[in-house]
C-alpha positions as CSV (number, residue, x, y, z in Angstrom):
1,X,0.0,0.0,0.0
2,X,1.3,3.5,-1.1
3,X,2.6,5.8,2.1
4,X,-0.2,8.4,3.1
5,X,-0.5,12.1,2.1
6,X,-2.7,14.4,4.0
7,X,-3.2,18.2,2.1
8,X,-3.5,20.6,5.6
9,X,-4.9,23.7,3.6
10,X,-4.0,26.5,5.8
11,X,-5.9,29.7,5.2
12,X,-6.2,32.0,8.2
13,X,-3.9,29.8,10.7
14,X,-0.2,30.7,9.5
15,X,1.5,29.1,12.1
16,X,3.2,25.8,13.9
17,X,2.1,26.3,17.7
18,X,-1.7,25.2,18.6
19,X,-2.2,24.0,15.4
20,X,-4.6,21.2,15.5
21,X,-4.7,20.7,11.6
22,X,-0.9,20.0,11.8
23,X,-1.2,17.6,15.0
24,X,-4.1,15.8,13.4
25,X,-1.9,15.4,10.0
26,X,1.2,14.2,11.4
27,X,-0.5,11.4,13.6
28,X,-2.4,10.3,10.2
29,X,0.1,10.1,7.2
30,X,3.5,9.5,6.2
31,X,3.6,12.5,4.4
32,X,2.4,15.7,4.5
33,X,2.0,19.1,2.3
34,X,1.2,22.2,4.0
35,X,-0.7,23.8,1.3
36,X,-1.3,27.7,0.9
37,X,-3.6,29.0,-1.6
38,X,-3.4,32.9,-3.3
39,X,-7.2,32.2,-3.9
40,X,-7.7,35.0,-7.2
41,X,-11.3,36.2,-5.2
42,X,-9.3,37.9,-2.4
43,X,-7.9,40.4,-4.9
44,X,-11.3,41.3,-6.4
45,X,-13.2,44.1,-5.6
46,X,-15.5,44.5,-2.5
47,X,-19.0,43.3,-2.5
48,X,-21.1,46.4,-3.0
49,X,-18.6,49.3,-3.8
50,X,-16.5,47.5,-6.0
51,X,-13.0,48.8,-3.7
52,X,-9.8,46.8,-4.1
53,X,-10.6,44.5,-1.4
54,X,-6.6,43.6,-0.4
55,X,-4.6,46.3,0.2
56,X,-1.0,47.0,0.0
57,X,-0.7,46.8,3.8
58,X,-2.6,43.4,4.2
59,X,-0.8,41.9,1.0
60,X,2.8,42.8,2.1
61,X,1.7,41.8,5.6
62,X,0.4,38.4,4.2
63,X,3.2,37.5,2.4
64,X,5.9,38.1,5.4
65,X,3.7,35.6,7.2
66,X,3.3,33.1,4.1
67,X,7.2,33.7,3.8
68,X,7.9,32.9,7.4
69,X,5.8,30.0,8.0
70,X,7.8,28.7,4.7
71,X,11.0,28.8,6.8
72,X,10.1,27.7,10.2
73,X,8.7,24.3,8.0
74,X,12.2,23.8,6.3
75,X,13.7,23.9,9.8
76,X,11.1,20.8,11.0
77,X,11.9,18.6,7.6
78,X,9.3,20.5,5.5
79,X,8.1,23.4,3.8
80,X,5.0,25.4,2.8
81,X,3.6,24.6,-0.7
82,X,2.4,27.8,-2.7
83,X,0.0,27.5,-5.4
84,X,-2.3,30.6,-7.0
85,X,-5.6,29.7,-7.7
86,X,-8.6,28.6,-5.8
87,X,-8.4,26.5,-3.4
88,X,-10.7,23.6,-4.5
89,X,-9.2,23.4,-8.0
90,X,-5.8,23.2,-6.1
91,X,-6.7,20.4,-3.9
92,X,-8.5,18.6,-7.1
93,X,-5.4,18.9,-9.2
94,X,-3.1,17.6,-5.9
95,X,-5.1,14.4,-5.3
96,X,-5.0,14.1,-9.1
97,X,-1.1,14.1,-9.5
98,X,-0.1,12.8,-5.9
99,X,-0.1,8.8,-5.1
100,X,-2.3,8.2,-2.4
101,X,-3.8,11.7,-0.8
102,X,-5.8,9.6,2.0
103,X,-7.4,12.8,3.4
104,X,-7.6,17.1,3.5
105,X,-7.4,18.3,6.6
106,X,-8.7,22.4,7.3
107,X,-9.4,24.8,10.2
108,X,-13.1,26.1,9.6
109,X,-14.1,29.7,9.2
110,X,-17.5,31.5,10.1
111,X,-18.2,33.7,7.2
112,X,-20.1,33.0,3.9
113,X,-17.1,33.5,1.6
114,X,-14.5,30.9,3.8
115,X,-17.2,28.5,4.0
116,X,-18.4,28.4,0.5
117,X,-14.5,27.6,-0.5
118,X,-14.8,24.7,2.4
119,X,-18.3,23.4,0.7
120,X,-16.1,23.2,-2.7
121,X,-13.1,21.2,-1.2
122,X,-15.9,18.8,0.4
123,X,-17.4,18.5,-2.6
124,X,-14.3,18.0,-4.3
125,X,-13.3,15.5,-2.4
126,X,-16.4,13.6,-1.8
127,X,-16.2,13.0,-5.8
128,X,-12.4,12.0,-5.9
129,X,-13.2,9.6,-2.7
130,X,-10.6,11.5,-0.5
131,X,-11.7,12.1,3.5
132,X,-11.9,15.7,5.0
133,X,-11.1,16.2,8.2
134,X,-12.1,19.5,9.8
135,X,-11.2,21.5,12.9
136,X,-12.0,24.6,15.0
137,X,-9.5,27.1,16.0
138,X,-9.6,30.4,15.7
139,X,-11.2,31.1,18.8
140,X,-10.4,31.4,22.4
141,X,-13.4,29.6,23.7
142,X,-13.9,26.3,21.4
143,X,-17.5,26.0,19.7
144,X,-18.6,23.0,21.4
145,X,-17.3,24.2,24.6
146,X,-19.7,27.2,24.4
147,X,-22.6,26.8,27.4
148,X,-25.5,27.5,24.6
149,X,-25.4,26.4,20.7
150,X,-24.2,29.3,18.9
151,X,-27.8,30.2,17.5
152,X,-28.6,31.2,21.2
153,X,-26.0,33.4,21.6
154,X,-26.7,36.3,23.6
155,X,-27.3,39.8,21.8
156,X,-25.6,41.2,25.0
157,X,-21.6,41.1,25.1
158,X,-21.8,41.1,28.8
159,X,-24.4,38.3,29.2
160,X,-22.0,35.9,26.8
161,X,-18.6,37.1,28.8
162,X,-20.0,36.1,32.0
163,X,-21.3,32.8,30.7
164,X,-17.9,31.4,29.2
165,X,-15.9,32.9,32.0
166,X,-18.3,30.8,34.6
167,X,-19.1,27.9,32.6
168,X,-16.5,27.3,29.9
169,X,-12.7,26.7,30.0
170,X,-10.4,27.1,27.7
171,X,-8.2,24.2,26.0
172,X,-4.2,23.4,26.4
173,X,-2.4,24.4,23.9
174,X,-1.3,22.0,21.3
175,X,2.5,21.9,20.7
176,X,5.0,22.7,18.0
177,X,5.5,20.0,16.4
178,X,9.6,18.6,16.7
179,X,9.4,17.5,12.8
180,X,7.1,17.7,10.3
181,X,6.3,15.0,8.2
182,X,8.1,15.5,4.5
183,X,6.2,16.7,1.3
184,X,5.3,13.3,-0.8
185,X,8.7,12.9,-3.2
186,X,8.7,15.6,-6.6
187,X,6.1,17.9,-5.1
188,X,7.4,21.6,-5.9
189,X,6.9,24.1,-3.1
190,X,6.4,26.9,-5.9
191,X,6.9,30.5,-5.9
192,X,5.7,33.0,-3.4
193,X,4.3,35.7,-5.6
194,X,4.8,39.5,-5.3
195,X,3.0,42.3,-4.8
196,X,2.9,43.3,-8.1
197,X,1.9,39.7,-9.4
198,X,-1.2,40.2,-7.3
199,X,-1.9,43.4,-8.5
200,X,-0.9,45.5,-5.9
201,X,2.7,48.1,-4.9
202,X,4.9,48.0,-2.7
203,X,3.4,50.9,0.2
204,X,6.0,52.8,1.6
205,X,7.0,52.4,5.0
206,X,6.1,55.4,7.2
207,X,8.4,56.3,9.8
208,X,5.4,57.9,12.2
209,X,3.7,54.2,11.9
210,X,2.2,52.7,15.4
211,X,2.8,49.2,13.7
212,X,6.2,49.2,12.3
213,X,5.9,45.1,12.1
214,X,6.1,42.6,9.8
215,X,4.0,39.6,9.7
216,X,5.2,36.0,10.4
217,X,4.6,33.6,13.4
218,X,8.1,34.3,14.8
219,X,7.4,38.1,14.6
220,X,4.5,37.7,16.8
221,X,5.9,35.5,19.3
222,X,9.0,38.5,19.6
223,X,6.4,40.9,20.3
224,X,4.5,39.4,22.7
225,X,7.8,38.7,24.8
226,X,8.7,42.0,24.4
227,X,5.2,43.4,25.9
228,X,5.2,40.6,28.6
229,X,8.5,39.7,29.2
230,X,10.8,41.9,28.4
231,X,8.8,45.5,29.2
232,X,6.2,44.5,31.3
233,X,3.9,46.8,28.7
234,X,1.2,44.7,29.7
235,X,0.6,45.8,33.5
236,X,-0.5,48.7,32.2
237,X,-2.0,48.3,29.1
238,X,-5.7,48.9,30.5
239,X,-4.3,52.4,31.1
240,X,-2.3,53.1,27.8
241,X,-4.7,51.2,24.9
242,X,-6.5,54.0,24.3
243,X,-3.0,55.9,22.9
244,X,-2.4,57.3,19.5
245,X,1.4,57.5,19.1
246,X,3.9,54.3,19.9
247,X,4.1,50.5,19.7
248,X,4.2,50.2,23.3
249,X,0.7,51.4,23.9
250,X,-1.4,48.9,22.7
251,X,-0.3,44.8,22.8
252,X,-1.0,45.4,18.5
253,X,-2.0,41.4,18.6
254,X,-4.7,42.0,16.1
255,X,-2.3,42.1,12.6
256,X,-1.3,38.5,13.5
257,X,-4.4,37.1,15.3
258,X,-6.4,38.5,11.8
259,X,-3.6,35.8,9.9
260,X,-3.6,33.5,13.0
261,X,-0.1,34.0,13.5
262,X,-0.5,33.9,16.5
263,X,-3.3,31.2,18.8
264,X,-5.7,33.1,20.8
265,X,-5.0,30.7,23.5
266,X,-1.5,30.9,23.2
267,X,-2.3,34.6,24.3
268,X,-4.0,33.7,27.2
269,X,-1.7,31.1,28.6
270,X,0.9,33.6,28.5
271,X,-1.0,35.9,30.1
272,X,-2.2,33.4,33.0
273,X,1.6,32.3,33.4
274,X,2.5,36.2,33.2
275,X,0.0,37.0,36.4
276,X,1.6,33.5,38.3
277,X,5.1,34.4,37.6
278,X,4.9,38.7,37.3
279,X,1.7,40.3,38.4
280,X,-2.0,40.1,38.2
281,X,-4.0,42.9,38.0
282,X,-6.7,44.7,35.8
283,X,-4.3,45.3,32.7
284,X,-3.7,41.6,32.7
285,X,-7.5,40.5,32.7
286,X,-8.3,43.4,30.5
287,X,-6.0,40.9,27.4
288,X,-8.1,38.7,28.0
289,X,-11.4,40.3,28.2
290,X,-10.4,41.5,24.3
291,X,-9.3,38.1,23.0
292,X,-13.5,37.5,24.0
293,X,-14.6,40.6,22.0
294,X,-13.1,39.0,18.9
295,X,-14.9,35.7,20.2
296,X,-18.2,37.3,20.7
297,X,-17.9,38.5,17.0
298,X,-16.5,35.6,15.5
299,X,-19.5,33.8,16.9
300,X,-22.2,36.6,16.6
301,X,-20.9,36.0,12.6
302,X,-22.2,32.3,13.1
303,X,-25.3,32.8,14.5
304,X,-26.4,35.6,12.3
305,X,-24.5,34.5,8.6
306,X,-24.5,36.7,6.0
307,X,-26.9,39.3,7.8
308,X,-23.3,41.0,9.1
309,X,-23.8,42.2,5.3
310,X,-27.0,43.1,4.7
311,X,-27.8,47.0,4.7
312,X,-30.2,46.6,7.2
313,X,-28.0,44.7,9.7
314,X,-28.4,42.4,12.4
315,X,-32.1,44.4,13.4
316,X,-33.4,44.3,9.9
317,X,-34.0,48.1,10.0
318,X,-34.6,50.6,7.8
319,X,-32.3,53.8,7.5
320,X,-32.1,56.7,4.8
321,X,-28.5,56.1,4.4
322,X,-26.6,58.4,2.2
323,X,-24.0,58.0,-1.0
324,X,-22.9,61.0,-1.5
325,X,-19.4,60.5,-3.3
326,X,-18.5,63.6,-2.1
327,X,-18.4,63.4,1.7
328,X,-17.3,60.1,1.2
329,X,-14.2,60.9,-0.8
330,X,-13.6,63.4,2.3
331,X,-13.9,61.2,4.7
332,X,-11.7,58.5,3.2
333,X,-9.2,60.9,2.0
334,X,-8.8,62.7,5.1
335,X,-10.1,66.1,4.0
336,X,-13.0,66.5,6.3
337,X,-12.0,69.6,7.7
338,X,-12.2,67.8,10.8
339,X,-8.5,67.5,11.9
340,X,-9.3,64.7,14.7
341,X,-10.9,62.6,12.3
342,X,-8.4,63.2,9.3
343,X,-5.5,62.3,11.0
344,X,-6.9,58.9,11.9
345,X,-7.3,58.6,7.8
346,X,-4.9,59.7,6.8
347,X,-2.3,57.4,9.5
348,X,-4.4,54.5,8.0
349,X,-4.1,55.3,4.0
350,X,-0.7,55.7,4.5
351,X,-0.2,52.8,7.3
352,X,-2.9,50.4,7.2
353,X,-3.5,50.6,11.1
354,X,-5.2,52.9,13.3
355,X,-5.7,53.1,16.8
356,X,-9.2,51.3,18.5
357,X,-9.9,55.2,20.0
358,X,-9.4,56.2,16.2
359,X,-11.8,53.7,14.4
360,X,-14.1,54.3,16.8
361,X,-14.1,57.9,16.3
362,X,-13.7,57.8,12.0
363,X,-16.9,55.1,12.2
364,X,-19.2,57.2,14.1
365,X,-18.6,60.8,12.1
366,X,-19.3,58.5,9.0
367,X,-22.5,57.1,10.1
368,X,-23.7,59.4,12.7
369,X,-22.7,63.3,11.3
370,X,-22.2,62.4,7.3
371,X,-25.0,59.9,7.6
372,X,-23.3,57.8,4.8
373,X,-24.0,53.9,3.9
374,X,-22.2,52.3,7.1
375,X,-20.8,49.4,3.8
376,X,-18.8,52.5,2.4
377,X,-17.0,52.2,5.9
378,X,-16.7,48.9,6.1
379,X,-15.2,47.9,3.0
380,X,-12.7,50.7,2.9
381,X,-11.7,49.5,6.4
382,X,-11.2,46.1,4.8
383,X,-9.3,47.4,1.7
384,X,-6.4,49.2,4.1
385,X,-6.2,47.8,7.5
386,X,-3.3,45.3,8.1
387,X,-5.4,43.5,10.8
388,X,-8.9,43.2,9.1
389,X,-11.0,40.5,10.2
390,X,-14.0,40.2,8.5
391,X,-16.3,39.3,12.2
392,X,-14.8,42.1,14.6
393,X,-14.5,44.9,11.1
394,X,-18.4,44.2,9.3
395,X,-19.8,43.3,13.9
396,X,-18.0,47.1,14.8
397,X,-19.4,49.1,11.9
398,X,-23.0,47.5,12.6
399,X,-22.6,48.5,16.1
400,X,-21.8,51.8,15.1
401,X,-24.1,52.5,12.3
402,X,-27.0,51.2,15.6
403,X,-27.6,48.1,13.6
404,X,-26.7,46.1,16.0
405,X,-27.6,42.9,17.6
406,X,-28.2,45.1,20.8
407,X,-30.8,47.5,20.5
408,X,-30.0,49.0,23.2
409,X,-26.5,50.2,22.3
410,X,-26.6,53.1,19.6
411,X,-23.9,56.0,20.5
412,X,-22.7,59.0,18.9
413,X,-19.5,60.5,19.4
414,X,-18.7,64.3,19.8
415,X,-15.8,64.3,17.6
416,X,-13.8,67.9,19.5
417,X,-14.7,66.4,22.9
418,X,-12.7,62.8,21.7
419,X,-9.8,64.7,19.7
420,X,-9.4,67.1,23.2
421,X,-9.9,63.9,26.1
422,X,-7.1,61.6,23.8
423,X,-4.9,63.8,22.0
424,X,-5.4,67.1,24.3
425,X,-2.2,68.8,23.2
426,X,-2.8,68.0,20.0
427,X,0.4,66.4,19.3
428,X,-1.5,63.3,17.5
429,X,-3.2,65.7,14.7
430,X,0.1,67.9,13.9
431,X,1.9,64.6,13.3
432,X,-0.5,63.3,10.5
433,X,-2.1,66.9,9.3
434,X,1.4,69.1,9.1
435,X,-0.7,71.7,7.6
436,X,-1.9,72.3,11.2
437,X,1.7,72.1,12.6
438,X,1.5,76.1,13.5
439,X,-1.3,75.8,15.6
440,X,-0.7,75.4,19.4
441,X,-1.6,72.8,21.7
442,X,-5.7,71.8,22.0
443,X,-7.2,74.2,19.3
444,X,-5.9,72.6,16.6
445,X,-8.9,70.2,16.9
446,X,-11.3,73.3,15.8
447,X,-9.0,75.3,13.6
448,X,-13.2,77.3,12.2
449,X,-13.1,78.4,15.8
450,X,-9.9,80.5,15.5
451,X,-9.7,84.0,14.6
452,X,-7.8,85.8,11.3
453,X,-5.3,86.7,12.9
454,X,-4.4,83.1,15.2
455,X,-4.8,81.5,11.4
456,X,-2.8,84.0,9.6
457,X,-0.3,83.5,12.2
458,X,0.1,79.7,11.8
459,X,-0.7,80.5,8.1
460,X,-3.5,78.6,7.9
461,X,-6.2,79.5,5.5
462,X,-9.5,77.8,5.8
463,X,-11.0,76.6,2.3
464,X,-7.2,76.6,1.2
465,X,-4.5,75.2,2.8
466,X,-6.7,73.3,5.1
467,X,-10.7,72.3,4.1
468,X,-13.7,73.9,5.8
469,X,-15.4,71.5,7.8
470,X,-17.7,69.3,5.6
471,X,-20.4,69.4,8.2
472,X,-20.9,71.5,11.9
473,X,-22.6,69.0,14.8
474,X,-24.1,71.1,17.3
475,X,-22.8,69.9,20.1
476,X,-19.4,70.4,19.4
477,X,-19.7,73.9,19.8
478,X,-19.9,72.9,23.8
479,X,-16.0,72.2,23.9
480,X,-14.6,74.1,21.0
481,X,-13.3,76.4,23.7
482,X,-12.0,74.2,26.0
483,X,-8.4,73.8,26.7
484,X,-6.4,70.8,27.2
485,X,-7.1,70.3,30.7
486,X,-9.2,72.9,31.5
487,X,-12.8,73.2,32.7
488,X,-15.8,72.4,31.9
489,X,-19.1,72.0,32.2
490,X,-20.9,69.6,35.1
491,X,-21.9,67.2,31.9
492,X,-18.4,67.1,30.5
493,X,-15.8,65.5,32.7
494,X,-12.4,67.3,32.9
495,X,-9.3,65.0,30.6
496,X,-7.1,65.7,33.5
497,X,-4.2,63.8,34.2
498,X,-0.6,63.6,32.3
499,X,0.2,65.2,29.2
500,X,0.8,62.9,25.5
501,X,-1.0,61.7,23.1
502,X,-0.8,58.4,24.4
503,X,-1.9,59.2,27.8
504,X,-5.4,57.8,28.7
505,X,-8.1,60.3,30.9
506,X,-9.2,58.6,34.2
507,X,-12.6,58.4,33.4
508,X,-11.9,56.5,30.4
509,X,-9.8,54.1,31.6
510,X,-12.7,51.6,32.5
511,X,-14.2,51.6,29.4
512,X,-14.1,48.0,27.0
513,X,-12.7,47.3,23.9
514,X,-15.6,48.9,22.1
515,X,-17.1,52.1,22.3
516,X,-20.5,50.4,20.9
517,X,-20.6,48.9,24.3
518,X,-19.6,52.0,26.7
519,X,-22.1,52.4,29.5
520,X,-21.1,56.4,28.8
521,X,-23.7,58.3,26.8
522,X,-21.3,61.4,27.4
523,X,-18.9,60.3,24.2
């Protein structure tokens, strides 16, 4: 009888540790081929706008990680196969030209896309008489290990947190393997194609970048000893993630986990052997309560399917959305005379990341003050961000276009109020508007509310050098004249505290991952 080959087609799990796919494989063959697949639909244009929907960013990002994985194989007795073209046709054409492929072997995905490609390779496969094997891993909390089925998940984060963290546990780790099994004898890793191949350019780094980082499993696992081990960064990241400027201030885990770089649970045992071994404290927990954010998502995508999509949203409900082409090329370009605002679009067009406090902000002006199509958002967010996950990207803009699977949470956020509680000197605006740069401290964040001569002075001319704003919320006017730390009204809290960019308020410090969650109406 002929030796057997198992086809692992890796798709969003681009690494050896906790990799069940790989433990399952090597305990059920004699050889092996890791299999990666530059699937010609990913560099297509988005569903309704027709954007590019890979960006530079994300590509370059991509192949780092498809580049590394390549070489941490050829150290265990393998390497990563690399074909372009999608991924059933690949797998037909491998069982086809191999000897004896005896199964395929896949992590499962939750959106439509992923799973339609999965419903090909079974159907494949069911035809050629091979076996598929499937696992689930891209998830703190394991499906079956869930205290409801997913279809009764809870439309409240807080209700499903509490529910896990009481009644769920999450698995060991499954190890690195020593050596992988070899590729089946004449099988040609093939090429990893370019940037250009794929229809995309090379972006040019940025040196004011909060994610200076390349992609690759060993990258990640260097970063995290860096913000556990070697800085202790993550004591106090419950007090620093809502910065703007630095690495340091946020664990920037998403990039990799988006890839799956980097196991969810591998996060958490390090954190739980970080709070035996260092410290436990808020900081710590607040990792963890994250890692379940991107849970909740992952799974409010399996309960709800392709209704993350729809225009209506989880609620099915009705809203005179806007397409003005106009605004929208402001907003996206960074030209909404709103200098808060642009300088989160503008660090992510020339980037591809952007701080949680940022998206935030960017999401709500688009949905709430231009009262533009929340898709727009959503699919230029998943054109340029490095870390774009389609559960936690299509869940957040829902959530803040008040489509929602919790009625209940619908917020607005005053855009001067935001840019003068995160970025009260201003610092964060002058380094991605320099138009700006000649205006002092807080008021750079309403430049309309200066006089001639203040704008002559830091020759700034409205309309010219620097766009009007596109559109004036009333309530802004209620802080235009504050200054960074001053006082303010009863229904304002004061951003006291240090000065920086990356500094984060007091009273905001106790806020979750997501602003669509914040018990805080004052935003």
């Amino acid at each position: 009888m002929s030796a057997r080959t198992v086809i692992c087609l890796l798709r969003q799990d681009l690494r050896l540790h906790d990799h069940e796919v790989f433990h399952w494989a090597q305990s059920h063959a004699e050889h092996i081929v890791p299999l990666y697949c530059f699937d010609p639909r990913h560099y297509l244009g988005t569903a309704v706008y027709n954007l590019p929907r890979t960006g530079p960013f994300r590509l370059r990002f991509l192949l780092d990680s498809i580049r590394d994985l390549r070489s941490a194989l050829l150290k265990k007795g393998s390497t990563l196969v690399v074909r372009r073209g999608r991924p059933e046709e690949v797998v037909a054409d491998l069982v086809r030209s191999l000897p004896f492929v005896s199964a395929v072997v896949f992590h499962q995905e939750v959106a439509s896309e992923e799973r339609a490609v999965e419903q090909a390779v079974m159907e494949v496969c069911a035809q050629m008489k091979v076996k598929v094997h499937t696992c689930w891993g891209s998830t703190l909390y394991h499906r079956d290990d869930l205290p409801f089925p997913p279809a009764r998940l809870p439309d409240v984060y807080t209700q499903f947190r509490k529910a896990v963290e009481t009644q769920s546990r999450v698995r060991p780790l499954f190890l690195s393997p020593d050596q992988v099994r070899p590729l089946p004898p004449g099988l040609e890793e093939g090429d990893v194609p370019t940037l250009e191949e794929l229809g995309q350019t090379e972006p040019v780094s940025d040196p004011r970048s909060a994610f200076p980082c390349s992609g690759g499993e060993s990258q990640v696992l260097a970063r995290l000893k860096h913000y556990f081990w070697d800085t202790d960064s993550v004591a106090s990241y419950k007090e620093t993630r809502n910065g703007l400027v630095g690495v340091d201030y946020s664990t920037k885990f998403s990039p990799w986990l988006a890839l799956g770089c980097i196991s969810p649970r591998y996060i958490y045992h390090q954190v739980r052997q970080y709070e035996s071994e260092r410290t436990a404290n808020q900081s710590t927990y607040w990792v963890i309560f994250e890692l379940l954010w991107r849970d909740y998502f992952k799974f409010v995508g399996v309960k709800y399917g392709n209704r993350l999509f729809h225009l209506k949203g989880l609620q099915d409900k009705s809203v005179p959305w806007k397409k003005d082409m106009t605004l929208y090329n402001a907003w996206k370009d960074g030209r909404t005379g709103i200098p808060f605002v642009d300088a989160n679009m503008r660090e992510m067009a020339m980037t591809g990341f952007m701080s949680n406090r940022g998206r935030q902000n960017v999401a709500s002006f688009l949905t709430k003050d231009l009262g533009l199509d929340w898709r727009m958002g959503a699919e230029w967010f998943e054109y340029l961000l490095v870390d774009h996950d389609v559960c936690s990207n299509y869940g957040n803009w829902l959530y803040s276009a008040g489509l929602g699977n919790d009625p209940r949470e619908n917020r607005k956020f005053n855009m001067i109020k935001q840019g003068l509680d995160y970025d009260a000197d201003g610092d964060y605006v002058r380094r991605w508007v320099p138009e700006l740069q000649g205006l002092g401290g807080g008021e750079v964040h309403a430049p309309w509310n200066l006089g001639p001569s203040a704008l002559n002075h830091a020759q700034v001319t409205l309309g010219t050098s620097y766009p009007h704003p596109v559109v004036m919320a009333p309530e802004w006017s209620r802080h235009t004249g504050r200054k960074a730390g001053g006082r303010q009204s009863d229904s304002c809290p004061s951003a006291r505290g240090k000065k920086g960019p990356s500094h984060t308020p007091k009273q905001h410090k106790d806020r979750g991952i997501d602003f669509y969650f914040s018990k805080s109406k004052n935003l």
